[in-house]
MOPAC internal coordinates of N, CA, C and O (Angstrom, degrees):
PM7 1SCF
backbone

  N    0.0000 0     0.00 0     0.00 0    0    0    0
  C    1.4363 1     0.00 0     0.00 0    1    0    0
  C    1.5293 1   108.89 1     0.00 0    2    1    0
  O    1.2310 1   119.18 1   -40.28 1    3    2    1
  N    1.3272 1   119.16 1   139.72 1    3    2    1
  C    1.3825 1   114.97 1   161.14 1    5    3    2
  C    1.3647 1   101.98 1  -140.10 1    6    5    3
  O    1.2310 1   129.69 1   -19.80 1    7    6    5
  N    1.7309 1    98.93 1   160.20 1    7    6    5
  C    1.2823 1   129.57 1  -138.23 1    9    7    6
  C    1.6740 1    89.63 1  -131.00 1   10    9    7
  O    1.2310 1   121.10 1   -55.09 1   11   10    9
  N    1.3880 1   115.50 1   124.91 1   11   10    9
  C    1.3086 1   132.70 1  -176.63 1   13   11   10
  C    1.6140 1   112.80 1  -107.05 1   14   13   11
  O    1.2310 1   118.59 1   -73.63 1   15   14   13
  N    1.5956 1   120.29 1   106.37 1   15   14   13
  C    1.4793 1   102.89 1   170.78 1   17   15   14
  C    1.4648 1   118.57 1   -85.76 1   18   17   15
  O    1.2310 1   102.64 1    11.19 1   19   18   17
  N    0.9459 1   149.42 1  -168.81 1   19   18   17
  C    1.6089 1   158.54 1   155.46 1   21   19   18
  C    1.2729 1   124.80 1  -167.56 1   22   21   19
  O    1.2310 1   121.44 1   -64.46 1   23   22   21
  N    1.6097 1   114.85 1   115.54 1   23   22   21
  C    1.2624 1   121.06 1   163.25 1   25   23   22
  C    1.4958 1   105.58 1  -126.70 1   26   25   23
  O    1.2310 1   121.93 1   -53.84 1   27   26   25
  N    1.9350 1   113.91 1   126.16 1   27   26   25
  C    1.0537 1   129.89 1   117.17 1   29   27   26
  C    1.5410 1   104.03 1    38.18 1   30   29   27
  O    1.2310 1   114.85 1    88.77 1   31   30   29
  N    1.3057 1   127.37 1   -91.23 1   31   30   29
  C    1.4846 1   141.00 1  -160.34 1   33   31   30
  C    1.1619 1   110.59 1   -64.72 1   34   33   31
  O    1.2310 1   119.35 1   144.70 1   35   34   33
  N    1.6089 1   118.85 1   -35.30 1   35   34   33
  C    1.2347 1   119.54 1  -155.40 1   37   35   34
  C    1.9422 1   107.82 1  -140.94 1   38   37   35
  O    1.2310 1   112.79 1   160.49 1   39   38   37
  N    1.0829 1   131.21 1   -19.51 1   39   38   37
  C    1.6345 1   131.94 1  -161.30 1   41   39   38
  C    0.8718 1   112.40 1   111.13 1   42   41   39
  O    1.2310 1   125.95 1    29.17 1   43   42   41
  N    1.6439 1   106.16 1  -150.83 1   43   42   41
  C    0.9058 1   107.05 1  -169.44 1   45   43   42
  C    1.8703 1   104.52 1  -141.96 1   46   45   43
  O    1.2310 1   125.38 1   -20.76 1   47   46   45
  N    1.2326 1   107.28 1   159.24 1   47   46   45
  C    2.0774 1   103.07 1  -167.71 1   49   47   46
  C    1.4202 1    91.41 1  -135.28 1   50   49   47
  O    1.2310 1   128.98 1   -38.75 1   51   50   49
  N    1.4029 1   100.31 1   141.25 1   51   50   49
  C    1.9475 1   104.17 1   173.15 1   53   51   50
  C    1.4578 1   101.73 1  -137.63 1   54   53   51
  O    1.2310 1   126.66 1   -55.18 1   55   54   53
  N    1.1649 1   104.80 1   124.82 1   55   54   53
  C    1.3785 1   120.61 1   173.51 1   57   55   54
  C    1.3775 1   107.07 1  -116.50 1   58   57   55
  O    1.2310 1   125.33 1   -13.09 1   59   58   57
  N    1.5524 1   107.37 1   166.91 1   59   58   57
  C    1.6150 1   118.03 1   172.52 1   61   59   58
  C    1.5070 1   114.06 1   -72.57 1   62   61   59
  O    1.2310 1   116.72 1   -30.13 1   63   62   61
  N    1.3115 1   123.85 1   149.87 1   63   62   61
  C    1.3967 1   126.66 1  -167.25 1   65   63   62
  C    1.7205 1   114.35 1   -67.52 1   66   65   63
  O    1.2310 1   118.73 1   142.33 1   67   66   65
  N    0.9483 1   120.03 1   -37.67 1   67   66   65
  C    1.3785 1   115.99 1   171.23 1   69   67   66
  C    1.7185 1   111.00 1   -53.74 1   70   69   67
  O    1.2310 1   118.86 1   113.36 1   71   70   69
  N    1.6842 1   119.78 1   -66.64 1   71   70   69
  C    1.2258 1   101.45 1   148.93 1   73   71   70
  C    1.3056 1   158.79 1   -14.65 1   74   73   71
  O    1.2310 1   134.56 1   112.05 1   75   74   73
  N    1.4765 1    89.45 1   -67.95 1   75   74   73
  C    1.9283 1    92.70 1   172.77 1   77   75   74
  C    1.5563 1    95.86 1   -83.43 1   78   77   75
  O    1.2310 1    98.24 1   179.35 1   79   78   77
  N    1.1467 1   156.54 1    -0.65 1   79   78   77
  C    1.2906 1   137.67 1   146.94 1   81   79   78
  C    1.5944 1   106.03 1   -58.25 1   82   81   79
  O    1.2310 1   125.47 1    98.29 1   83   82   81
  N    1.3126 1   107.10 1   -81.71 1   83   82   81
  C    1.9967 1   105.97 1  -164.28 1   85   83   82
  C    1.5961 1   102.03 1   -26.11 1   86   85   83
  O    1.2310 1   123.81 1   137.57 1   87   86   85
  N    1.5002 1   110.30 1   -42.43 1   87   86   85
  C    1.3999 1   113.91 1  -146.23 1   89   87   86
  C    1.9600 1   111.32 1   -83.55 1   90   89   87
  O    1.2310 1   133.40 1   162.38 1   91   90   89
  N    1.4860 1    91.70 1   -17.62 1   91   90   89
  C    1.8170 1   109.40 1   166.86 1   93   91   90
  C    1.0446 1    95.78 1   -82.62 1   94   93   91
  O    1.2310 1   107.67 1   166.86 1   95   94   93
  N    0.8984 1   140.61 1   -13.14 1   95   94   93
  C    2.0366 1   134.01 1  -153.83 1   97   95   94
  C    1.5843 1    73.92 1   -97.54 1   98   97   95
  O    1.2310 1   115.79 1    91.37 1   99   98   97
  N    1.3038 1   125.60 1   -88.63 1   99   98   97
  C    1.5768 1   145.74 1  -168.43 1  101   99   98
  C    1.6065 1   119.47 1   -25.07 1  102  101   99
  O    1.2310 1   127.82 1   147.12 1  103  102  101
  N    1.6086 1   102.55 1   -32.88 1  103  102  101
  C    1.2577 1   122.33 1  -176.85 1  105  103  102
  C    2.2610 1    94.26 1   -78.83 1  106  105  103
  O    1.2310 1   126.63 1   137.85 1  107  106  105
  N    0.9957 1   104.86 1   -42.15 1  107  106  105
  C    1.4613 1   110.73 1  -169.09 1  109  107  106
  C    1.6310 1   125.03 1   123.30 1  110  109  107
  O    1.2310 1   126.70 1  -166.87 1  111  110  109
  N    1.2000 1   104.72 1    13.13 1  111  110  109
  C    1.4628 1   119.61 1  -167.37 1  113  111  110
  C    1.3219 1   105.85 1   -90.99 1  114  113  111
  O    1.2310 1   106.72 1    -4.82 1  115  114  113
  N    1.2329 1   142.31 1   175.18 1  115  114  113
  C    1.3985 1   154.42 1    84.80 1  117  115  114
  C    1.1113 1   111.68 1     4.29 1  118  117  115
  O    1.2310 1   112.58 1   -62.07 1  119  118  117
  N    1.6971 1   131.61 1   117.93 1  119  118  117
  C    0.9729 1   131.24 1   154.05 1  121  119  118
  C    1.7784 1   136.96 1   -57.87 1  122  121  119
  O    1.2310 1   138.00 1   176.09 1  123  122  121
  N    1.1584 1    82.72 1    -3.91 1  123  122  121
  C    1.5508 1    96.79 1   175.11 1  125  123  122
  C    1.2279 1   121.56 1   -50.90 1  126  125  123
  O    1.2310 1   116.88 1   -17.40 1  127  126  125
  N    1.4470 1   123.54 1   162.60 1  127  126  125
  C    1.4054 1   108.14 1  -158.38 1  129  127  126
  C    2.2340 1    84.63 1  -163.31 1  130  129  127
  O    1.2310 1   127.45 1   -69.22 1  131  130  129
  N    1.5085 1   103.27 1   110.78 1  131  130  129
  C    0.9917 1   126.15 1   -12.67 1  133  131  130
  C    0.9329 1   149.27 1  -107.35 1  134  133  131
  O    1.2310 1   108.71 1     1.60 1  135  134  133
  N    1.4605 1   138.74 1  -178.40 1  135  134  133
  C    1.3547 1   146.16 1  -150.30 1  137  135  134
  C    1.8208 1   113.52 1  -130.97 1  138  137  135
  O    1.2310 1   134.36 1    -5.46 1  139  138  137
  N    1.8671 1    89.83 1   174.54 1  139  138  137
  C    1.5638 1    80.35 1  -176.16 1  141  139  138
  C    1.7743 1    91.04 1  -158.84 1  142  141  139
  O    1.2310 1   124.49 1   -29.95 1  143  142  141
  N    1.5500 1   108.99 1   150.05 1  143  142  141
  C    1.3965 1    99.19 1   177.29 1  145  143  142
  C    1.8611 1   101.23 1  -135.20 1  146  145  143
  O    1.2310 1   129.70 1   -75.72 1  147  146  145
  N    1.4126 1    98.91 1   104.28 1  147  146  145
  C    2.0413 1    98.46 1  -166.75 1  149  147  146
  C    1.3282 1   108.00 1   -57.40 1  150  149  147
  O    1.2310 1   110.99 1   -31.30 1  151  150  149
  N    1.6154 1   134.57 1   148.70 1  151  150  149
  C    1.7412 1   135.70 1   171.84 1  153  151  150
  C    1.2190 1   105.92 1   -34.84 1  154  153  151
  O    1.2310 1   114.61 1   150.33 1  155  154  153
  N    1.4407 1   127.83 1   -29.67 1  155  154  153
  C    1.2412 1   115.45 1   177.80 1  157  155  154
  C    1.2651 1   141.07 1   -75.69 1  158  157  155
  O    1.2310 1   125.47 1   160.23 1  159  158  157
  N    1.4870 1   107.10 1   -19.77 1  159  158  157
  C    1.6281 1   135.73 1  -172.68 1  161  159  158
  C    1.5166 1    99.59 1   -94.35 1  162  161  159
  O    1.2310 1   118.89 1   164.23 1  163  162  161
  N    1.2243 1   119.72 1   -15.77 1  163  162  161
  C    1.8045 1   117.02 1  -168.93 1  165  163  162
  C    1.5985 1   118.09 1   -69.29 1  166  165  163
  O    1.2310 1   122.68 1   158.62 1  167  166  165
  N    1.2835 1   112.48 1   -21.38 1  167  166  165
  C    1.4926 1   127.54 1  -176.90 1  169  167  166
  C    1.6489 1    89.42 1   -66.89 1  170  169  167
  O    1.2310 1   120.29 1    97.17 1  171  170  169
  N    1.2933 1   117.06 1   -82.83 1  171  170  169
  C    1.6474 1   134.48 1  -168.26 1  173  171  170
  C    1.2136 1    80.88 1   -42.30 1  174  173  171
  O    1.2310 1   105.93 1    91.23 1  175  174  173
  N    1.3550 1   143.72 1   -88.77 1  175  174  173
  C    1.1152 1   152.03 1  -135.98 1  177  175  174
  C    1.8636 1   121.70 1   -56.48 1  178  177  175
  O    1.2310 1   129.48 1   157.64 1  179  178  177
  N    1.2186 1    99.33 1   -22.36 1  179  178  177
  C    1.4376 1   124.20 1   163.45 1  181  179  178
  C    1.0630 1   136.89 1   -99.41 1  182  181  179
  O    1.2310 1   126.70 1   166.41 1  183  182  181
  N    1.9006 1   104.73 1   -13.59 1  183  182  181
  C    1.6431 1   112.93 1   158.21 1  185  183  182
  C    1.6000 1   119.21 1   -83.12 1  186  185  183
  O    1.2310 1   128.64 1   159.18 1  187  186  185
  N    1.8277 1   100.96 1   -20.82 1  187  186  185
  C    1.5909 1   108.87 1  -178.69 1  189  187  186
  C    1.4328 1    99.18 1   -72.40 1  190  189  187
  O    1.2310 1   111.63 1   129.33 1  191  190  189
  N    1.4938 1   133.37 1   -50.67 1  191  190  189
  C    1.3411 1   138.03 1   164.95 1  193  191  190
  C    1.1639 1   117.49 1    -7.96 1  194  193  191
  O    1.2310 1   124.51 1   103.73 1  195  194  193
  N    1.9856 1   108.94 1   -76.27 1  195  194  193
  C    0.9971 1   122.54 1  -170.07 1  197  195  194
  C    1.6501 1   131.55 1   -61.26 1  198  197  195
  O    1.2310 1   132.39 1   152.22 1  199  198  197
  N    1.5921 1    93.68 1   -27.78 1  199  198  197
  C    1.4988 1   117.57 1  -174.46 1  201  199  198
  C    1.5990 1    95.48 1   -62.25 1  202  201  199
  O    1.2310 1   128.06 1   116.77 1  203  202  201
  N    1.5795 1   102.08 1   -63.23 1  203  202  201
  C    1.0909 1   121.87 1  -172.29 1  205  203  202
  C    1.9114 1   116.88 1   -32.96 1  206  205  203
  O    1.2310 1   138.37 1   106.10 1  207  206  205
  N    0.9541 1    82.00 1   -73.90 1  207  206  205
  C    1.5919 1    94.25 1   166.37 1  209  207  206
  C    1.7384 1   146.04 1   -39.68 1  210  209  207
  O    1.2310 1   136.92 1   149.96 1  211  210  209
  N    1.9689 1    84.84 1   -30.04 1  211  210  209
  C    1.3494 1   115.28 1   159.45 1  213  211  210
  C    1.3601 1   124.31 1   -58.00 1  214  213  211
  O    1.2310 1   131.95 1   127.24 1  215  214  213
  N    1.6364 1    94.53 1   -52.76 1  215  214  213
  C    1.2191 1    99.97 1  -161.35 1  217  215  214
  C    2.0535 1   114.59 1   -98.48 1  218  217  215
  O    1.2310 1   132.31 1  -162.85 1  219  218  217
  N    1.7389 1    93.82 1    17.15 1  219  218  217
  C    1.5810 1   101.61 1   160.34 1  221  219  218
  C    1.4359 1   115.85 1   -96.00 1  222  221  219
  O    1.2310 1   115.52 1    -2.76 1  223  222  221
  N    0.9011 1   126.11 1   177.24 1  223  222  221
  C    1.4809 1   137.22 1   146.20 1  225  223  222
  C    1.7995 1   114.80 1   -46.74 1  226  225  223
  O    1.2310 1   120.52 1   -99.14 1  227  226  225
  N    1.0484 1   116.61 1    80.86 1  227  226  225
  C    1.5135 1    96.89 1   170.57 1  229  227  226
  C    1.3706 1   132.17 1   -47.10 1  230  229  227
  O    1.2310 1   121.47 1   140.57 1  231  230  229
  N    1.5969 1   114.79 1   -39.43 1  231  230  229
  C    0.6948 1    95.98 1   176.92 1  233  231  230
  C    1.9827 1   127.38 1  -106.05 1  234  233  231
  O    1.2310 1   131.43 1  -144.81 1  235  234  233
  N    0.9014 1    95.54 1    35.19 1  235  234  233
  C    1.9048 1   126.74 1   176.07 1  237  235  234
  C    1.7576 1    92.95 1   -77.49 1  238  237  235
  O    1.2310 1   124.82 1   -69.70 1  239  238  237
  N    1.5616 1   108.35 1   110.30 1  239  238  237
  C    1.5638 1   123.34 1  -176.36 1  241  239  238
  C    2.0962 1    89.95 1   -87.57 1  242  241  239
  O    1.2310 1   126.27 1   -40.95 1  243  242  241
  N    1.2291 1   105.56 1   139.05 1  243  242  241
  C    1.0450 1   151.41 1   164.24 1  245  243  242
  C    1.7692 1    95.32 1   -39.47 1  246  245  243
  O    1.2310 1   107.94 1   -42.42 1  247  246  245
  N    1.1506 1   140.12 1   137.58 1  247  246  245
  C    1.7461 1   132.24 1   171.84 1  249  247  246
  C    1.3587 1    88.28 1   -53.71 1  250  249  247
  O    1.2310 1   122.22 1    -4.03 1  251  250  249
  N    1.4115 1   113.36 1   175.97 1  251  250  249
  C    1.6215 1   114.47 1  -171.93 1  253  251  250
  C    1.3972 1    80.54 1  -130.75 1  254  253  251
  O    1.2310 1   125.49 1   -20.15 1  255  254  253
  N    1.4034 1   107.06 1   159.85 1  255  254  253
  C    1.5231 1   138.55 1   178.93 1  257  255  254
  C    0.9626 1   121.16 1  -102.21 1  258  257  255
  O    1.2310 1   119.81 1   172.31 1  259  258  257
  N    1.5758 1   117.96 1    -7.69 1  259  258  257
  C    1.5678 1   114.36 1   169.74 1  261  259  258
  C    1.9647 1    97.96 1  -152.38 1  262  261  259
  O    1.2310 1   121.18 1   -33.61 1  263  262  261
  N    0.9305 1   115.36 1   146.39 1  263  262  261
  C    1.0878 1   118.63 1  -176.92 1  265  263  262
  C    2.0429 1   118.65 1   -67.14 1  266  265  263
  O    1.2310 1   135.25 1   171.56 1  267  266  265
  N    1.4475 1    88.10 1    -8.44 1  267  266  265
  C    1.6707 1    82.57 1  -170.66 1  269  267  266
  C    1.6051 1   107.83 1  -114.25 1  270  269  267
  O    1.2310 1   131.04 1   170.41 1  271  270  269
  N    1.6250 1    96.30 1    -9.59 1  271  270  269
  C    1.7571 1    94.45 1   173.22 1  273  271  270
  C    1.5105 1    99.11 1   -91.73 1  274  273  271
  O    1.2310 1   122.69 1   -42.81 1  275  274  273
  N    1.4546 1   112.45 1   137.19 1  275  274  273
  C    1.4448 1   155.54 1   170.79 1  277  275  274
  C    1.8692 1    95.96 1   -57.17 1  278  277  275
  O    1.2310 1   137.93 1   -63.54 1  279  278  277
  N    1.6436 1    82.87 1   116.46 1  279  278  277
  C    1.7721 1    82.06 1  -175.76 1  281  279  278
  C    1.4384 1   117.60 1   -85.69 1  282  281  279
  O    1.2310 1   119.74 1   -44.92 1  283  282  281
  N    1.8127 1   118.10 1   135.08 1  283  282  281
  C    1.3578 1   122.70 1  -171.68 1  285  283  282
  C    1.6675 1   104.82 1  -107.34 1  286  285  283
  O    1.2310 1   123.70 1   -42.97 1  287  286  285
  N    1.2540 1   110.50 1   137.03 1  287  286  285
  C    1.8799 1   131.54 1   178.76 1  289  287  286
  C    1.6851 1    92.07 1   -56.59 1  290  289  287
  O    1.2310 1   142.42 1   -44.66 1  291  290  289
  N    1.9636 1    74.07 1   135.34 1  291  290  289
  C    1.8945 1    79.35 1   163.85 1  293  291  290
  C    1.6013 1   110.07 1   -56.14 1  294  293  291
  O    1.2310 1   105.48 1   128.78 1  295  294  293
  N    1.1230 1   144.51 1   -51.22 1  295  294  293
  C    1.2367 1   147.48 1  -174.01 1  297  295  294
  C    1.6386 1   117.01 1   -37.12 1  298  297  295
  O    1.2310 1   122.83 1   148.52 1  299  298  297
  N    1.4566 1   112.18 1   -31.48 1  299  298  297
  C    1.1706 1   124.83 1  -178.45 1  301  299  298
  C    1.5992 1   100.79 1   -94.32 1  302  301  299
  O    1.2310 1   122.63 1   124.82 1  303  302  301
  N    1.0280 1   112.57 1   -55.18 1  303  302  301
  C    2.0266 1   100.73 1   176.38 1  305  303  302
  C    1.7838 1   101.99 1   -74.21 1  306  305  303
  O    1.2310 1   107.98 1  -171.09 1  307  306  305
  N    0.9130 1   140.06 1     8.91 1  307  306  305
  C    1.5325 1   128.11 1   172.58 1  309  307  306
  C    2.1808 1    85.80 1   -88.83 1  310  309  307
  O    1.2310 1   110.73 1   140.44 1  311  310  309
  N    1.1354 1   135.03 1   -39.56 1  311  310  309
  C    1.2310 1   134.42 1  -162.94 1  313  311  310
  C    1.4354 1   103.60 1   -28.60 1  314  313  311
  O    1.2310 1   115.31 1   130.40 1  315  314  313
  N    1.3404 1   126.49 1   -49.60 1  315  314  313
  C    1.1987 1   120.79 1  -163.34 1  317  315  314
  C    1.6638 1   120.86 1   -93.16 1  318  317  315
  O    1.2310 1   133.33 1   165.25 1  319  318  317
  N    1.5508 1    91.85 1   -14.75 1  319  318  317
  C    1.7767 1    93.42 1   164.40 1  321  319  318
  C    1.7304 1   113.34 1   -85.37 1  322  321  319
  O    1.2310 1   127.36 1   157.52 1  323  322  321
  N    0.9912 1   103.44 1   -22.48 1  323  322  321
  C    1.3071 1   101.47 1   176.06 1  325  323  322
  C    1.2371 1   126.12 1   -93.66 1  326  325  323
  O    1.2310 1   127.36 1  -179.17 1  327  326  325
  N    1.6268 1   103.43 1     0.83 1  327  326  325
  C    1.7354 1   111.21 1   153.44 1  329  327  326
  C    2.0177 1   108.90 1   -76.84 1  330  329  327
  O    1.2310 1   121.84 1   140.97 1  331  330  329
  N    1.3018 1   114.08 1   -39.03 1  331  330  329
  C    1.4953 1   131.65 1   159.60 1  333  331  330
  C    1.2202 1   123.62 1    -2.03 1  334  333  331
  O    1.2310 1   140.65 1    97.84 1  335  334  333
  N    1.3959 1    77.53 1   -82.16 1  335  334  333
  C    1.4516 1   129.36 1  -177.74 1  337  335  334
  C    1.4395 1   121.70 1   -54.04 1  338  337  335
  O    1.2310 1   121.61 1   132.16 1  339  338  337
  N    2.0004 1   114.53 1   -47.84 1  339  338  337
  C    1.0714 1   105.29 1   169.24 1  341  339  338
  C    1.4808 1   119.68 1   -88.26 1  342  341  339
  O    1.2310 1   120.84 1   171.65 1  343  342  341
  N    1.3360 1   115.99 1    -8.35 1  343  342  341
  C    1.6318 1   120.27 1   177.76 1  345  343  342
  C    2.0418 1   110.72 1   -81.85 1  346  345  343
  O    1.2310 1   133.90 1   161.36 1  347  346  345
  N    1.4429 1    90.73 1   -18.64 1  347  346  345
  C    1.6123 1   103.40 1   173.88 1  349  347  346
  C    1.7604 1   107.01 1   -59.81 1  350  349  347
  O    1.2310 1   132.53 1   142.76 1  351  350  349
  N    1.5869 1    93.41 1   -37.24 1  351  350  349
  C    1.9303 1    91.89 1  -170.19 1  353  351  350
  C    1.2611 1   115.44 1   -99.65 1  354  353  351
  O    1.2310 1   127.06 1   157.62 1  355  354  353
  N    1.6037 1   104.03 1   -22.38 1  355  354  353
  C    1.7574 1    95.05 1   169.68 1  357  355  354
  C    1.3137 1   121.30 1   -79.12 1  358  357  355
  O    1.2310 1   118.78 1   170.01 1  359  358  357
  N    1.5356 1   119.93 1    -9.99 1  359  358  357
  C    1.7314 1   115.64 1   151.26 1  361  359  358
  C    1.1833 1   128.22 1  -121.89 1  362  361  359
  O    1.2310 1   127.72 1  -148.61 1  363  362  361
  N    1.5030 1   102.75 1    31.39 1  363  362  361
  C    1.6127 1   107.23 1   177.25 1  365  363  362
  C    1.3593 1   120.36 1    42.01 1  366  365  363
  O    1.2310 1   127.73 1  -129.35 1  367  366  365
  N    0.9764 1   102.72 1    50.65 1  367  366  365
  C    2.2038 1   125.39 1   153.22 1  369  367  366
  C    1.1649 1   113.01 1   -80.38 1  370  369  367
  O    1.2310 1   124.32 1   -21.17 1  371  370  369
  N    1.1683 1   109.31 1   158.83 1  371  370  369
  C    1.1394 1   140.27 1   171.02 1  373  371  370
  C    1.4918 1   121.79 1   -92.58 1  374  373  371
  O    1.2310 1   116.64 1   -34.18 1  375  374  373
  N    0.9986 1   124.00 1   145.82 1  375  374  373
  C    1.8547 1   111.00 1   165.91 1  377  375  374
  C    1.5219 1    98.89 1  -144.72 1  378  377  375
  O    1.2310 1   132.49 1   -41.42 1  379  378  377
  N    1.4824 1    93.47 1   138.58 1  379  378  377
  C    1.6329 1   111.82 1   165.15 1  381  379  378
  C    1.7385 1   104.27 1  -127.74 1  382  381  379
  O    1.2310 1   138.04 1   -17.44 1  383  382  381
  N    1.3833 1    82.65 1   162.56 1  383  382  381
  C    1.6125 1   121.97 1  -157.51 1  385  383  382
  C    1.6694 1   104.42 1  -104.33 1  386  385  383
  O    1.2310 1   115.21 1   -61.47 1  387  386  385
  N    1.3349 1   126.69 1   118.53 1  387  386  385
  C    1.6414 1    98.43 1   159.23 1  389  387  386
  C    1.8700 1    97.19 1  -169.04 1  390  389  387
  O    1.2310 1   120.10 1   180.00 1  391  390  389

C-alpha cells in the first residue's frame, strides 16, 4: 500500500504504508488513513515528529521489504515530511493523507 500526503504549499510525497503509518503515529495522529492535519495542528504536529524521532533510534533501519535493498532510518525517510511540514506552517496549509 502506499500512502500519498499533499499540501497546497508544497506537493505531494508517497511513501509505503508501514512508513507513513509509524510516521502519522509519531506526528500524534490516528493512523488512519485517510487522514488530515488542519494549518493549525502543523506546529504541534511537527514538534510531536521531531520529539518522536528523538526519542527512536535514528539510526534503527525500518524491517526491509526486500532483502537486497539496503535498509534506511526512519529519520532519513521522515526528511521529506518534515520539509511538508515546515512549508505547511509558513503558509498555513493544510496536509492530507490518503
Amino acid at each position: 500500500m502506499l500512502v500519498t500526503f499533499t499540501c497546497e504549499s508544497y506537493g505531494k510525497l508517497i511513501f509505503f504504508g508501514n512508513v507513513a503509518r509509524h510516521l502519522i503515529k509519531l506526528m500524534g495522529h490516528s493512523d488512519n488513513i485517510p487522514g488530515a492535519i488542519k494549518a493549525e495542528e502543523v506546529e504541534q504536529a511537527l514538534n510531536n515528529l521531531l520529539a518522536g524521532l528523538n526519542q527512536t533510534n535514528k539510526n534503527a533501519p525500518l524491517p526491509r521489504d526486500k532483502e537486497d535493498e539496503p535498509p534506511i532510518s526512519l529519520a532519513t525517510r521522515a526528511v521529506p515530511l518534515i520539509d511538508m511540514l515546515k512549508s505547511a506552517q509558513k503558509h498555513q496549509s493544510d496536509i492530507i493523507w490518503q
